[in-house]
C-alpha positions in Angstrom: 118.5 72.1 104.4 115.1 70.9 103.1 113.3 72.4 100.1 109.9 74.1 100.7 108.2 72.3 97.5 108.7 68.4 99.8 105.1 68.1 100.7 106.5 64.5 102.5 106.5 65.5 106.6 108.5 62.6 106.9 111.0 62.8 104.1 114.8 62.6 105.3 116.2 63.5 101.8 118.8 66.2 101.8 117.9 69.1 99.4 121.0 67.3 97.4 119.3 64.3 97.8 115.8 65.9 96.1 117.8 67.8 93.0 119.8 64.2 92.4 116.2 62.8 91.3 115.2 65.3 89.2 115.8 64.6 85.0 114.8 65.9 81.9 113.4 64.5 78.9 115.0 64.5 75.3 111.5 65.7 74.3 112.3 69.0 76.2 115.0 70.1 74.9 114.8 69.1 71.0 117.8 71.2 69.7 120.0 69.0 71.8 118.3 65.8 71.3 120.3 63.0 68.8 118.5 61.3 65.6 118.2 58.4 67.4 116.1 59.4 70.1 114.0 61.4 67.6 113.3 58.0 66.1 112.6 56.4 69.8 110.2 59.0 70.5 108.0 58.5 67.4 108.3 55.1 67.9 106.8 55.2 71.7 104.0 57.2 70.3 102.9 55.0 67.2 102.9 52.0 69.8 101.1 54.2 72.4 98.1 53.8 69.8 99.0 50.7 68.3 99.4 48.5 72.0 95.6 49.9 72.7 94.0 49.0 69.4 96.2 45.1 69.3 94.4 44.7 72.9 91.0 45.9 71.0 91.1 43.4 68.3 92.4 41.0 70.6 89.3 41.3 72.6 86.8 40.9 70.1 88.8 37.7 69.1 91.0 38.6 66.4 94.8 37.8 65.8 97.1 40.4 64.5 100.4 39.0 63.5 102.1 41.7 65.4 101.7 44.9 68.0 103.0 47.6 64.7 100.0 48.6 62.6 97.1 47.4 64.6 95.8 50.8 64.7 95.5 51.1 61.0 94.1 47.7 61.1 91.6 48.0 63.9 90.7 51.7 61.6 90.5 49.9 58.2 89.8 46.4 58.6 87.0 45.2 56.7 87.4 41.2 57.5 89.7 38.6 59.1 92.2 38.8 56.2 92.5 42.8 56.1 93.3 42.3 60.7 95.1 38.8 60.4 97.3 38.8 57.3 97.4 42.0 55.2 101.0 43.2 55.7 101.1 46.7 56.6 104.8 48.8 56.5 105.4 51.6 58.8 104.6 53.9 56.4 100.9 53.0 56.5 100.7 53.2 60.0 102.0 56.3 60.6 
Protein backbone atom coordinates (compact mmCIF):
# COMPACT_ATOMS: atom_id res chain seq x y z
CA UNK A 1 0.00 0.00 0.00
CA UNK A 2 1.15 3.52 -1.06
CA UNK A 3 -0.10 6.73 0.55
CA UNK A 4 -2.06 9.10 -1.66
CA UNK A 5 -0.04 12.33 -0.27
CA UNK A 6 3.59 10.62 -2.40
CA UNK A 7 3.49 12.99 -5.22
CA UNK A 8 6.93 10.79 -6.35
CA UNK A 9 5.49 8.45 -9.57
CA UNK A 10 8.45 6.60 -9.01
CA UNK A 11 8.78 6.17 -5.26
CA UNK A 12 9.15 2.36 -4.10
CA UNK A 13 8.74 3.28 -0.39
CA UNK A 14 6.20 1.19 1.52
CA UNK A 15 3.60 3.29 3.31
CA UNK A 16 5.76 1.91 6.47
CA UNK A 17 8.56 3.06 4.77
CA UNK A 18 6.97 6.97 4.35
CA UNK A 19 5.63 7.08 8.28
CA UNK A 20 9.32 5.80 9.39
CA UNK A 21 10.60 9.32 8.00
CA UNK A 22 8.28 11.39 9.55
CA UNK A 23 9.59 13.33 13.17
CA UNK A 24 8.54 15.92 15.31
CA UNK A 25 10.15 18.80 16.66
CA UNK A 26 10.68 19.53 20.53
CA UNK A 27 9.34 22.96 19.47
CA UNK A 28 5.96 21.23 18.83
CA UNK A 29 5.18 19.86 21.57
CA UNK A 30 6.60 22.28 24.52
CA UNK A 31 4.87 20.59 27.54
CA UNK A 32 7.03 17.56 26.75
CA UNK A 33 10.09 19.25 25.83
CA UNK A 34 13.29 18.98 28.55
CA UNK A 35 15.21 22.28 29.90
CA UNK A 36 17.88 21.42 27.91
CA UNK A 37 16.46 21.64 24.61
CA UNK A 38 14.56 24.76 25.73
CA UNK A 39 18.11 26.22 26.04
CA UNK A 40 19.19 24.64 22.50
CA UNK A 41 16.40 26.21 20.90
CA UNK A 42 17.09 29.77 22.14
CA UNK A 43 20.43 29.27 21.38
CA UNK A 44 19.80 28.23 17.45
CA UNK A 45 17.79 31.36 17.27
CA UNK A 46 20.24 34.07 18.83
CA UNK A 47 22.89 32.45 16.32
CA UNK A 48 20.28 32.50 13.43
CA UNK A 49 20.77 36.42 13.81
CA UNK A 50 24.03 36.55 15.19
CA UNK A 51 25.79 34.05 12.05
CA UNK A 52 24.13 36.79 9.52
CA UNK A 53 25.23 39.97 11.10
CA UNK A 54 29.29 38.22 11.95
CA UNK A 55 29.13 37.56 8.00
CA UNK A 56 27.95 41.48 7.67
CA UNK A 57 30.73 42.94 9.57
CA UNK A 58 32.95 40.55 8.16
CA UNK A 59 32.23 41.93 4.81
CA UNK A 60 32.72 45.35 5.41
CA UNK A 61 36.11 44.24 6.90
CA UNK A 62 35.66 44.03 10.42
CA UNK A 63 36.89 41.28 13.04
CA UNK A 64 34.61 40.17 15.75
CA UNK A 65 36.27 38.08 18.20
CA UNK A 66 33.50 35.65 18.06
CA UNK A 67 30.06 34.44 16.12
CA UNK A 68 27.80 35.34 19.94
CA UNK A 69 26.87 38.98 20.03
CA UNK A 70 27.63 40.17 16.57
CA UNK A 71 24.15 41.24 16.17
CA UNK A 72 24.30 43.55 19.08
CA UNK A 73 27.52 44.62 17.75
CA UNK A 74 26.77 45.10 14.14
CA UNK A 75 23.31 47.17 15.91
CA UNK A 76 25.47 49.29 18.35
CA UNK A 77 28.80 49.67 17.13
CA UNK A 78 30.07 52.98 16.93
CA UNK A 79 33.88 52.18 15.93
CA UNK A 80 36.49 49.34 15.58
CA UNK A 81 36.81 49.02 19.41
CA UNK A 82 32.85 48.82 20.15
CA UNK A 83 32.88 45.51 16.89
CA UNK A 84 36.50 44.16 17.62
CA UNK A 85 37.05 44.14 21.48
CA UNK A 86 34.08 45.35 23.67
CA UNK A 87 33.05 42.14 25.47
CA UNK A 88 29.57 41.54 25.28
CA UNK A 89 27.70 38.60 27.77
CA UNK A 90 24.75 36.81 26.55
CA UNK A 91 22.66 38.84 28.39
CA UNK A 92 23.28 41.82 26.09
CA UNK A 93 22.63 39.98 23.14
CA UNK A 94 19.61 38.57 23.82
Amino acid sequence: MHPECCTNPDCTLTYREHLIGFGVAAAAIPSRTKPDTLNTLVREKRWERDMQAYDNLRDQGYQPPQIDGSALREREGQDIYDIEHRPVTIDDAS
